[in-house]
C-alpha positions as CSV (number, residue, x, y, z in Angstrom):
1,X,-9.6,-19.5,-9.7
2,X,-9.7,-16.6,-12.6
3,X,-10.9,-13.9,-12.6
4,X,-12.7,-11.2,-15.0
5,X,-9.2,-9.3,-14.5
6,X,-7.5,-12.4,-15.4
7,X,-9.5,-13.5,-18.6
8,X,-9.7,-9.7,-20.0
9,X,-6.1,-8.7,-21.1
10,X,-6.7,-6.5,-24.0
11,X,-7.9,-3.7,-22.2
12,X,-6.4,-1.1,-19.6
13,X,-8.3,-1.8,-16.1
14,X,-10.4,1.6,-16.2
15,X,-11.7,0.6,-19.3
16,X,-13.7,-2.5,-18.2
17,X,-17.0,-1.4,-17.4
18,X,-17.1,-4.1,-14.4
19,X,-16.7,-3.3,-10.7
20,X,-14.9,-6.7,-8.2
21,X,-12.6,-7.4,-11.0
22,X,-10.6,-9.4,-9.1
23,X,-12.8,-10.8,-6.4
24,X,-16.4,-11.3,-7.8
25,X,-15.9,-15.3,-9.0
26,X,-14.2,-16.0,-5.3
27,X,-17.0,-14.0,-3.6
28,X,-19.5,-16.3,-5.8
29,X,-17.7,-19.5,-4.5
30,X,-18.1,-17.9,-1.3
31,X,-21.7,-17.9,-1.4
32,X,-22.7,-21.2,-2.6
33,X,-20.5,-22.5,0.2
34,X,-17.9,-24.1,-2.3
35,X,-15.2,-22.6,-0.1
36,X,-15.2,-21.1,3.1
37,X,-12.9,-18.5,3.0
38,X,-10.8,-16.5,0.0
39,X,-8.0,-14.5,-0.2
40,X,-7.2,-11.1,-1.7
41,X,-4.4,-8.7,-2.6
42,X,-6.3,-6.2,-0.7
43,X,-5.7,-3.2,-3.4
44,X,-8.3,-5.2,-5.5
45,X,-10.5,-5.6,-3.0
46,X,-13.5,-3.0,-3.2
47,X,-14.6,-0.5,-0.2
48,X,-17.7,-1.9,-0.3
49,X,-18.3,-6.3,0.2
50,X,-21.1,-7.9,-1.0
51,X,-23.8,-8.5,1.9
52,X,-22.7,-10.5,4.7
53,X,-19.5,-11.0,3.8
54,X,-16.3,-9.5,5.6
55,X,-12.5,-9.3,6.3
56,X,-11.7,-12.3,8.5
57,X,-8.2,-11.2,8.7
58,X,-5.2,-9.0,7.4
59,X,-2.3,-10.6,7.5
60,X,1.3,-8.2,8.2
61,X,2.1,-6.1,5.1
62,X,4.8,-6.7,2.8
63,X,6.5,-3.7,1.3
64,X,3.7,-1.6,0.1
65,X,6.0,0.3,-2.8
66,X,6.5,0.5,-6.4
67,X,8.9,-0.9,-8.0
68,X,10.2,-0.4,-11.2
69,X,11.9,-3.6,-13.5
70,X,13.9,-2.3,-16.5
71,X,14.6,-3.9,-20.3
72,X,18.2,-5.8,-19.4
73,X,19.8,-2.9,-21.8
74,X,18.8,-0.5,-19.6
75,X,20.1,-2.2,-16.4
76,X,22.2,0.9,-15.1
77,X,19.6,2.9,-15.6
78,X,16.5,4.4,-13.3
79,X,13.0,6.5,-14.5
80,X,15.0,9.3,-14.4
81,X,17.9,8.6,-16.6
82,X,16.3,6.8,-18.9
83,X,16.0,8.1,-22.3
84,X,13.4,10.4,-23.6
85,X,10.6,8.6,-24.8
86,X,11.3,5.2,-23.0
87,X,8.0,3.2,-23.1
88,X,6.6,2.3,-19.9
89,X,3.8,-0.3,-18.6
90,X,1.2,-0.2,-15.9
91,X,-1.8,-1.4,-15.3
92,X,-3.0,1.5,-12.6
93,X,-4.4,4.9,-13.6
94,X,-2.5,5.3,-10.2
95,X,0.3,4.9,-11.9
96,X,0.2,6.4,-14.9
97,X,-0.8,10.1,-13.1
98,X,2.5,9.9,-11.1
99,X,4.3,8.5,-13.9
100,X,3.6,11.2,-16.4
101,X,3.8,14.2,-13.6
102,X,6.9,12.8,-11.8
103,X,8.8,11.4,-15.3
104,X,8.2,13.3,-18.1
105,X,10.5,11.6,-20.1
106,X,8.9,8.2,-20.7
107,X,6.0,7.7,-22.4
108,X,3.6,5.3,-20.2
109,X,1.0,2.7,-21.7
110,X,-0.8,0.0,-20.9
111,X,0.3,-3.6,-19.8
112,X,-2.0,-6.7,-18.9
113,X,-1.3,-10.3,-17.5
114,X,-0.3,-11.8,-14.8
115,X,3.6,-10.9,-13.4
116,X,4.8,-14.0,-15.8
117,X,3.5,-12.4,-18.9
118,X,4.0,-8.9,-17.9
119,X,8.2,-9.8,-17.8
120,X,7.8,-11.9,-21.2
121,X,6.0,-8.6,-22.8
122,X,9.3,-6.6,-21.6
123,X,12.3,-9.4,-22.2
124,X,11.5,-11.4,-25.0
125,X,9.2,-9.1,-27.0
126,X,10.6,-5.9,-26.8
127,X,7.5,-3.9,-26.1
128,X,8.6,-1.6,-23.6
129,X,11.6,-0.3,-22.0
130,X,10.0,-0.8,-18.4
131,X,7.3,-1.8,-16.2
132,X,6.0,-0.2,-13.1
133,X,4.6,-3.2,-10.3
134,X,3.9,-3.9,-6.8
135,X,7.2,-4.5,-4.6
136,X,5.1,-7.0,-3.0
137,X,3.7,-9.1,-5.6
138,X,7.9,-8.9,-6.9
139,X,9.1,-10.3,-3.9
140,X,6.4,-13.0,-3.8
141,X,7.0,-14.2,-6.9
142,X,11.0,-14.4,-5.9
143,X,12.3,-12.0,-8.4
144,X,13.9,-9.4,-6.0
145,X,17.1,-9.7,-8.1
146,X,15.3,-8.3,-11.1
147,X,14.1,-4.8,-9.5
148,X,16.1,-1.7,-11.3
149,X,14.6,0.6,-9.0
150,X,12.3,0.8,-5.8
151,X,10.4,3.8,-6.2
152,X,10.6,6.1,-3.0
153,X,7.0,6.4,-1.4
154,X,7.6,10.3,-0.6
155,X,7.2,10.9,-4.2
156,X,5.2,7.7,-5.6
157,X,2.7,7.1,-2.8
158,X,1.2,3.8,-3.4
159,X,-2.3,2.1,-3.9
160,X,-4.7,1.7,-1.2
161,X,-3.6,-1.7,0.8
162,X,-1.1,-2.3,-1.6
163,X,0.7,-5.2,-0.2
164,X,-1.4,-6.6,2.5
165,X,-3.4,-9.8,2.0
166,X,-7.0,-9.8,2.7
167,X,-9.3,-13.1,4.2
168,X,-12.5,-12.6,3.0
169,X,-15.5,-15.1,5.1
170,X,-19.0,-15.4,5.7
171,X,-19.7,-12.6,8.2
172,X,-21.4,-14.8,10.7
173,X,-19.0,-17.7,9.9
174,X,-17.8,-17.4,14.1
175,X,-16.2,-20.7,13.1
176,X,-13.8,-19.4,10.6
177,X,-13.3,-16.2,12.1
178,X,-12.1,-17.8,15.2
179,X,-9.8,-20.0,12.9
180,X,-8.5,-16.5,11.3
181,X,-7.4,-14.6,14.4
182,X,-3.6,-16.6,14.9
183,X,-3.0,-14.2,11.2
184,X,-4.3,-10.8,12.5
185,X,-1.9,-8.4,12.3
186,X,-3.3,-5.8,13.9
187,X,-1.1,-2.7,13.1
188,X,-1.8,-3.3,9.4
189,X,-5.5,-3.7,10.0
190,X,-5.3,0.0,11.4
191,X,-3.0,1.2,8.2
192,X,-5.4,-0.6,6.0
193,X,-8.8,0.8,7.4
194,X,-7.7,4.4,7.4
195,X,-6.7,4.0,3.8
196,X,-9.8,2.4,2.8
197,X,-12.2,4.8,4.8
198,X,-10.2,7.6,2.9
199,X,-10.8,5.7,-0.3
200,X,-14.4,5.0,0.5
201,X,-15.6,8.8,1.6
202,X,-13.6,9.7,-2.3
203,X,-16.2,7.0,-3.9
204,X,-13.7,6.2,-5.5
205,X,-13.0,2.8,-6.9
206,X,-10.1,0.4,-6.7
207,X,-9.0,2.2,-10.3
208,X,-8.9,6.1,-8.9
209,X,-6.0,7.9,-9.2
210,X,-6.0,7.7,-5.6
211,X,-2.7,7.2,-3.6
212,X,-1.6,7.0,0.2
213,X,1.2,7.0,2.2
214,X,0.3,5.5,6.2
215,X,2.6,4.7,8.9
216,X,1.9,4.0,13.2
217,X,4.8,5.4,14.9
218,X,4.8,5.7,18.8
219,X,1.1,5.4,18.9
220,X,0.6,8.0,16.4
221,X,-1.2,6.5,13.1
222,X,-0.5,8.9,10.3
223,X,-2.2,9.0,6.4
224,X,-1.0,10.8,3.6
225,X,-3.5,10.9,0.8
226,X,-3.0,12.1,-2.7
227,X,-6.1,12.3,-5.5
228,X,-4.5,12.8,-9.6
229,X,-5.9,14.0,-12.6
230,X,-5.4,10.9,-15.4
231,X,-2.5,13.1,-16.9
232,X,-1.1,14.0,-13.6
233,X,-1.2,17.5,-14.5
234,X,-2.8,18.6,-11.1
235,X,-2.8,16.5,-7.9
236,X,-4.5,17.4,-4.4
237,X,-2.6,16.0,-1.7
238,X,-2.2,16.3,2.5
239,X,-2.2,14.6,5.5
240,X,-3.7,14.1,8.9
241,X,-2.3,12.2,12.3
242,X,-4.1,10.7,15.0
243,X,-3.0,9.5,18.5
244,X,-4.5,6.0,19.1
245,X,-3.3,6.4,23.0
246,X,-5.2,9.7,24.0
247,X,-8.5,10.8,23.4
248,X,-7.5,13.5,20.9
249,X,-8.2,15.1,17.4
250,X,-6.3,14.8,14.3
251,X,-3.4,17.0,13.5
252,X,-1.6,18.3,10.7
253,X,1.7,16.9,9.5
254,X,3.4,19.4,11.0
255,X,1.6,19.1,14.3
256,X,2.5,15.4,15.3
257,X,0.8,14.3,19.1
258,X,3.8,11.4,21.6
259,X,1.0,11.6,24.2
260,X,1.4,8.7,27.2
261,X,-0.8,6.3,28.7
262,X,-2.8,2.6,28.7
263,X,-4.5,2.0,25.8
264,X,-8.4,2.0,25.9
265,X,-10.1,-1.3,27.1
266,X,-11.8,-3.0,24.3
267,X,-15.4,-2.1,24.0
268,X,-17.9,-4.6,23.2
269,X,-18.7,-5.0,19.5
270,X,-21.9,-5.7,18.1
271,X,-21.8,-8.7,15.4
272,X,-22.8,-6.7,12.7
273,X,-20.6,-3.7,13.6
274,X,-18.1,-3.6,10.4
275,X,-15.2,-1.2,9.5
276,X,-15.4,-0.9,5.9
277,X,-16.2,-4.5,5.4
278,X,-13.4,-5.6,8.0
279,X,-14.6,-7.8,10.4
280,X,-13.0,-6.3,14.2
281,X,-12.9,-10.0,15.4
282,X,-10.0,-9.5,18.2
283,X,-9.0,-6.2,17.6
284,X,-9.2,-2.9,19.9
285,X,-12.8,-1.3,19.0
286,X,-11.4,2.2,20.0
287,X,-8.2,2.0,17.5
288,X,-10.8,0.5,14.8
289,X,-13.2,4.0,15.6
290,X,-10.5,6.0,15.3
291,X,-8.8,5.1,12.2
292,X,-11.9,4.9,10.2
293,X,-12.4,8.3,11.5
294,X,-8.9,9.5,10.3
295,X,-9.6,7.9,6.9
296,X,-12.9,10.0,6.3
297,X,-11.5,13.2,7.6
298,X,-8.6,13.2,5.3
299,X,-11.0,12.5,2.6
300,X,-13.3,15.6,3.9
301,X,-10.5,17.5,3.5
302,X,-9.3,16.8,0.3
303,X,-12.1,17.3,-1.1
304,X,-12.4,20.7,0.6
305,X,-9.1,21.3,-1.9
306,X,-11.4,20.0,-5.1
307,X,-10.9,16.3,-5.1
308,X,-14.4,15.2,-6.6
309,X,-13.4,17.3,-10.0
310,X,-10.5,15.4,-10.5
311,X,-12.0,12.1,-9.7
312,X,-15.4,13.0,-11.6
313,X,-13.1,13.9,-14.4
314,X,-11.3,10.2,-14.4
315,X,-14.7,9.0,-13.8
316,X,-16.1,9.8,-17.1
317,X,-13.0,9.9,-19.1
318,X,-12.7,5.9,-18.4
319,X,-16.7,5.5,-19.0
320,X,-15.3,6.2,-22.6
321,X,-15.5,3.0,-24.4
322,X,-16.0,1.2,-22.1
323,X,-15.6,-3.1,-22.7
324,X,-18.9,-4.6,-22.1
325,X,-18.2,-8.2,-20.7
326,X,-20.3,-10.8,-22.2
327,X,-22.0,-13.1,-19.8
């Protein structure tokens, strides 16, 4: 099915003045019954689902990093040797603030179309000297043997569940959500619900310059979150942990919690009980609490540091001509 995103390709993604992009036709199937359930890349799904819909299932995240594919002359080459001036393309506002803060030697624009088009507009026409995509989508698509570069996520955190698939159902659908659990994968459902909490307590949309960085290592679910300016001049970023075992508070990076012991019994969930539109269908209640917790805490502090300036400031700059879509 297409998409707004996939019929407007003219434009930079903050500059359509429509919110679902990516998901509103599918969501509309979804109501008239035409279809019974619909998938996602999750980064395009909003914080925010229309009513009574929900997240059936995540399914196990692929590699959640950039990537970077270079013009065949510049083969050898990475982001940071390549010469000064070197065009770049990306979709993301994401992208472009780390881009321009982290590589001040390229210049970065624009690029639309779907991953096909995107590698025509950089082979055969000569329009820029690189593009900047999702590791994921790459791999999908079977062209790991044309990535130049895989950006490392300690310096190019990535967008909110990038590279995690998202189910999307009727929220009392019991039918299909019992069909869904077998692709639950449950440690990515915790990854993914801290991010989006984070992303949801910013208001900020699927376009921010919003990044994270989120891992579960013995029990401890840690989230990294990072807020740009559009120019990448100034960036607020830190990060929280949490241990899912032990009924404790979040910690510092610095401060990180190996406590022991059973995990909590599952708590009975009310129907309508949602985690930022994820459905908890067979997953532990407690871990569900606890990273949507972790999510909005992070975002707290962040903007504690100033975060709402910088996203109030992106806000308005892509109001700026702004495409109207006709219906």
């Amino acid at each position: 099915m297409n998409t707004t995103g996939d019929k407007i390709l003219n434009q930079p993604l903050p500059k359509i003045g429509e919110k679902s992009l990516f998901t509103k036709e599918l969501e509309e199937a979804l109501e008239r019954g035409d279809v019974d359930f619909v998938v996602h890349s999750l980064k395009d799904l909003p914080t925010t689902l229309p009513e009574k819909k929900t997240v059936g299932a995540i399914l196990k995240r692929e590699d959640p990093r950039d990537c970077v594919i270079l013009h065949d002359k510049h083969r050898h080459l990475t982001l940071e040797t390549l010469p000064r001036g070197s065009v770049i393309g990306t979709s993301s506002s994401r992208r472009t603030a780390q881009l321009s803060r982290l590589y001040p030697n390229v210049k970065v624009q624009s690029i639309r179309g779907n991953l096909n088009t995107r590698l025509e507009k950089l082979k055969d026409r000569n329009l820029y000297d690189g593009i900047v995509l999702a590791t994921a989508a790459v791999k999908r698509i079977g062209w790991t043997d044309q990535i130049s570069e895989v950006l490392n996520d300690d310096n190019v955190l990535y967008a909110v569940g990038q590279g995690a698939l998202a189910v999307e159902c009727r929220e009392q659908d019991e039918e299909v959500l019992s069909l869904l659990q077998p692709l639950i994968h449950h440690d990515t459902v915790l990854l993914i619900l801290a991010e989006r909490s984070f992303l949801k307590r910013l208001g900020g949309g699927c376009f921010a310059p919003v990044a994270v960085r989120s891992s579960i290592n013995d029990n401890i679910l840690s989230l990294h979150g990072q807020v740009c300016s559009t120019d990448g001049s100034e960036m607020i970023e830190d990060g929280l942990k949490c241990a899912l075992n032990e009924e404790k508070s979040e910690t510092t990076e610095n401060e990180v919690e190996n406590g022991s012991g059973e995990p909590p019994l599952k708590r009975v969930c009310k129907p309508q009980q949602l985690f930022c539109g994820i459905s908890p269908n067979s997953a532990n209640i407690t871990f569900l609490e606890k990273a949507e917790k972790l999510g909005v805490n992070l975002a707290d502090l962040l903007i504690e540091k100033g975060a709402l300036k910088l996203l109030n400031a992106a806000r308005e700059e892509a109001s700026k001509d702004v495409v109207k879509i006709q219906s």
